[in-house]
Every structure is written in C-alpha cells, then in structure tokens.
C-alpha positions in Angstrom: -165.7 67.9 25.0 -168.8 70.7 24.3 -168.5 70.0 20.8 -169.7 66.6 20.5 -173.0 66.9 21.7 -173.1 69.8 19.6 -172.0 67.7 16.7 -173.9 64.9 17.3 -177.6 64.6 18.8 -177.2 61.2 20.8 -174.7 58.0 20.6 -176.4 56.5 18.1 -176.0 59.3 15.6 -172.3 59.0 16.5 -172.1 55.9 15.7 -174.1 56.1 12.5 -171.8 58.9 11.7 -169.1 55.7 11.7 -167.2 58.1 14.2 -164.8 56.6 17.1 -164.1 59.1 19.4 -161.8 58.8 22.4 -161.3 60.8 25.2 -159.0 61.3 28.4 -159.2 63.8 31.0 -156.3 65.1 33.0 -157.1 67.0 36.5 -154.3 69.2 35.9 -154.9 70.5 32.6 -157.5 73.9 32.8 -158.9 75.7 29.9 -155.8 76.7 29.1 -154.5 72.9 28.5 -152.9 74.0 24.9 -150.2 75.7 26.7 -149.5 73.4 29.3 -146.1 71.9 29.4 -145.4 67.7 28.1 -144.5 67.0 31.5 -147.9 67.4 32.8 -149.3 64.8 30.4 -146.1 62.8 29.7 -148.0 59.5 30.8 -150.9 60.2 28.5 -148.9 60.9 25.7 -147.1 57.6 26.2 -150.3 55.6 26.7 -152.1 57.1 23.8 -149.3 56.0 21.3 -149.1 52.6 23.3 -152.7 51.8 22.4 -153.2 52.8 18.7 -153.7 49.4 17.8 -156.4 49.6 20.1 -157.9 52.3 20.1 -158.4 51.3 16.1 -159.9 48.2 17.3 -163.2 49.8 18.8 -166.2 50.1 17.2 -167.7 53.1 16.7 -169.1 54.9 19.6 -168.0 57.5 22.1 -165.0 56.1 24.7 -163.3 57.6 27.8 -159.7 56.3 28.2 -158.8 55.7 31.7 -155.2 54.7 32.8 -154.4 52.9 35.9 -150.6 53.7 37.3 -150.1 52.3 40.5 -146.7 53.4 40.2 -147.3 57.3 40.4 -144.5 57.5 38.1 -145.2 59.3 34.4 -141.5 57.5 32.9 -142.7 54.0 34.2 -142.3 51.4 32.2 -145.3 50.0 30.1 -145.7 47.0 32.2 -146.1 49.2 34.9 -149.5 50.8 33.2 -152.8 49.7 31.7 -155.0 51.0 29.7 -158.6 50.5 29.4 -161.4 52.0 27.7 -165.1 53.0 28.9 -168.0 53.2 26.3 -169.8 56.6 27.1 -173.1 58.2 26.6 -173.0 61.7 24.3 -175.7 62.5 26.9 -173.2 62.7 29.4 -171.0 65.4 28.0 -174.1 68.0 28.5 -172.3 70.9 29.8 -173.9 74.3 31.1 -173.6 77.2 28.8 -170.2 78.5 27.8 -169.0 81.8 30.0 -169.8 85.2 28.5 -166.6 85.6 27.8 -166.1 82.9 25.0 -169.3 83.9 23.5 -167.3 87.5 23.1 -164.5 85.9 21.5 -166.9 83.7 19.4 -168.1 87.6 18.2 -164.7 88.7 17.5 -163.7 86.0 15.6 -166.6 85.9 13.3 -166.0 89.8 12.9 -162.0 89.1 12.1 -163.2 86.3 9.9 -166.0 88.4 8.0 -163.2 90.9 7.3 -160.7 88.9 6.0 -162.9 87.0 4.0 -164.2 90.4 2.5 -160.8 92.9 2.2 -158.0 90.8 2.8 -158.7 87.5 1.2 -159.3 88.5 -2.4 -155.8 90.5 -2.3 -154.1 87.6 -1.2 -155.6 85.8 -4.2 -154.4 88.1 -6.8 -151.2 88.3 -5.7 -150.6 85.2 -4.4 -149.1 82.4 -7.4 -147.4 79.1 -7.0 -144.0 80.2 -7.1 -144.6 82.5 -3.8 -146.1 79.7 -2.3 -143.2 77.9 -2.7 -141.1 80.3 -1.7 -143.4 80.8 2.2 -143.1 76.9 2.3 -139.4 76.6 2.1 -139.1 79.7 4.5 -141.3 78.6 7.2 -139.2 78.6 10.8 -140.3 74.9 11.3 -138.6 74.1 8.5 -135.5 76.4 8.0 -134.6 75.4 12.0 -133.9 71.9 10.5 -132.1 72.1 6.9 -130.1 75.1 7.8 -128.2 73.1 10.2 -128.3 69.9 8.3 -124.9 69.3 6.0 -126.9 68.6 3.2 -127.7 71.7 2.8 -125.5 73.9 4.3 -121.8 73.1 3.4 -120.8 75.1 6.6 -122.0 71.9 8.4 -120.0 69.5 6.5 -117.3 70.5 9.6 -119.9 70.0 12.7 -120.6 66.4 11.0 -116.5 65.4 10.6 -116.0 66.6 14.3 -119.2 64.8 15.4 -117.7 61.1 13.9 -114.3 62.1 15.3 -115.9 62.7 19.4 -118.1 59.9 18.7 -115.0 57.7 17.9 -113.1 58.9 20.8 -115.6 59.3 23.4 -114.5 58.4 27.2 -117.4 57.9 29.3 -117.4 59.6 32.7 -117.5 57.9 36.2 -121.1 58.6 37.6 -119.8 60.9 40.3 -117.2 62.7 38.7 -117.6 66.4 39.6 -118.9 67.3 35.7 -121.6 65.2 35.6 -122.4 66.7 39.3 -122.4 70.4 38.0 -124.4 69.0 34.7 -127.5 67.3 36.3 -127.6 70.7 38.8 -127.1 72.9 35.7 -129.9 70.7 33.9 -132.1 71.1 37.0 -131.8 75.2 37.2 -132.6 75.4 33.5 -135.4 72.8 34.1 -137.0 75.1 37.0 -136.5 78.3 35.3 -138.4 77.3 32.1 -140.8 75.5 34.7 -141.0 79.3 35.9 -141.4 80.8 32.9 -144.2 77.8 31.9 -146.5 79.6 34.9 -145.6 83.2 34.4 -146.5 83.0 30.3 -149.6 81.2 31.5 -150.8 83.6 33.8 -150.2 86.4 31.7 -151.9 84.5 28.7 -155.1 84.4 31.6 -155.0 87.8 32.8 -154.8 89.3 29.5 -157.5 86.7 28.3 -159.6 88.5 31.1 -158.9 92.0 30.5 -159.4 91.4 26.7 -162.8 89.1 27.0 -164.1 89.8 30.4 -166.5 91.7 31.6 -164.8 95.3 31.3 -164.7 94.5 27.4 -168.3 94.1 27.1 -169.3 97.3 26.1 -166.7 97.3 23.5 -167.3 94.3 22.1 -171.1 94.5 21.7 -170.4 97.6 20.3 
C-alpha cells in the first residue's frame, strides 16, 4: 500500500484524480504474498468477484474491504459472508521507510533498466518485425499449453474427444465408499500436501536467496 501515498498527496487529491481504490489485507500473506498459494486467499478471491457491482458503485476515494465470515470456512456459501467497505484516509497508509534492502534492489533495477534501454533495446528494434512478433505470440507456453491439446488444432486430439463423448455416454457413477474413491481422495490428499510442501520450501528459498542477494552482505557490491 506504500505507493499510494506516494502517488497521491492526501484523499482529496485521490479523489480529484477520479481514482477508486480498494484494498484488503490478509494476516497471512507476507511480503512475499505474490507467491503465496490460492488457498490462502481463496475467500478473498471469491468476495472480490462477488462485489464488482459494488465495488463500481463507490465513489471515488480510498476504501478498505473488510469481510465478515462467521463460518471460518473459505468454500462457504455467499450467504454465509458479507462484505462491506470502509472509506480510508491516504494519511493512514504512512509507512516507515522501506528496508535497505529494497532500496538495493530499487539500484539494481534501475542499473538493469539503464542497460537494456542503452545496449539491448535498440538491437531488439532492428531486428525485431511483425512477422517475429507473431511468431513469439503464437509460441508463448501460456498459449501452446492450450491449442496443442485442443482438436481444433491438433488432429491427434480428434481421438481423446471421440473417447471423451463415448465415457461420458457410458459413465457409472461410483458408490461413495467404494474402495477407488477411498484410495482417490487419499491419493488427492498426498499430492495436495506435497505441493503444500513444495509451496513452503520454494518460498523459503525465494527469502533466503532474496537475503543473501539484497541483504546486508551484498552491500558493498551493490553500492559498488
């Protein structure tokens, strides 16, 4: 939230900016809260696309989003949670200087940024032309994970989707305690706490390498 009141001066510049802004805050999402897993904020998620319609509704200002679940439980139903939002202050959101640390990477990027812009990005100019960029576009991984499995584009798929209308045709729907479904939900629970697993170990290691790379051993280096 730093970058609003460095942004904006006060609320009422906000809102002569015409801005909205809307905020939630989740106790269990650190500085690291781009890596942490959906499950964490699976309510918020929910509530946030609940309450578009009213969230365009407010006027322009600076709003904290609070969300009451007396339930405890993130897959609730949406009678089960309400929404409600607080008009805020900019003043409020004065926080103390960032850490060292940031201001280092704040240095590095402007270095990596002054060197693109001066050796890299006038290469990529000349040799870049709208056929290439076609090319990259149609071979990003976001986008070849979907139509290379998609019969319309790959006729080796054409016998996944005959099979898939002849299973869904002839599906028999298990009892709930037949010994399959048993060994599924267990199966689904050890993948479930081994990616859970892997969830903390990736973000540790993003931490500690954040540390040895920004911290204070890498001063020297990087106000070198």
């Amino acid at each position: 939230l730093g970058w609003i009141p460095a942004v904006y001066d006060d609320t009422d510049d906000l809102k002569r900016a015409g801005q909205r802004i809307v905020y939630l805050t989740n106790p269990h999402v650190g500085h690291l809260g781009i890596f942490v897993s959906a499950k964490v904020a699976r309510l918020e998620h929910r509530a946030i696309l609940e309450s578009l319609d009213d969230i365009e509704g407010l006027a322009p200002g600076l709003y904290e989003m609070t969300i009451d679940n007396p339930s405890g439980d993130p897959d609730c139903d949406v009678s089960q949670f309400t929404v409600r939002f607080e008009e805020r202050q900019v003043a409020d959101l004065r926080f103390p200087q960032q850490a060292e640390a940031f201001e280092r990477v704040a240095a590095v990027s402007e270095a990596n940024e002054a060197l693109y812009r001066n050796f890299g990005s006038p290469w990529v100019q000349v040799a870049t032309n709208p056929w290439i960029a076609e090319w990259l576009k149609w071979l990003h991984p976001m986008r070849t994970s979907r139509y290379l499995f998609s019969e319309a584009f790959n006729p080796s798929m054409r016998g996944v989707e005959i099979l898939a209308d002849v299973v869904a045709r002839n599906r028999t729907v298990l009892p709930p305690d037949h010994p399959l479904l048993d060994r599924e939900r267990s199966f689904i629970g050890q993948v479930g706490e081994a990616m859970e697993s892997a969830r903390k170990s990736r973000d540790g290691f993003y931490e500690q390498t954040f540390g040895l790379l920004y911290g204070r051993p890498a001063e020297r280096f990087v106000e070198e």
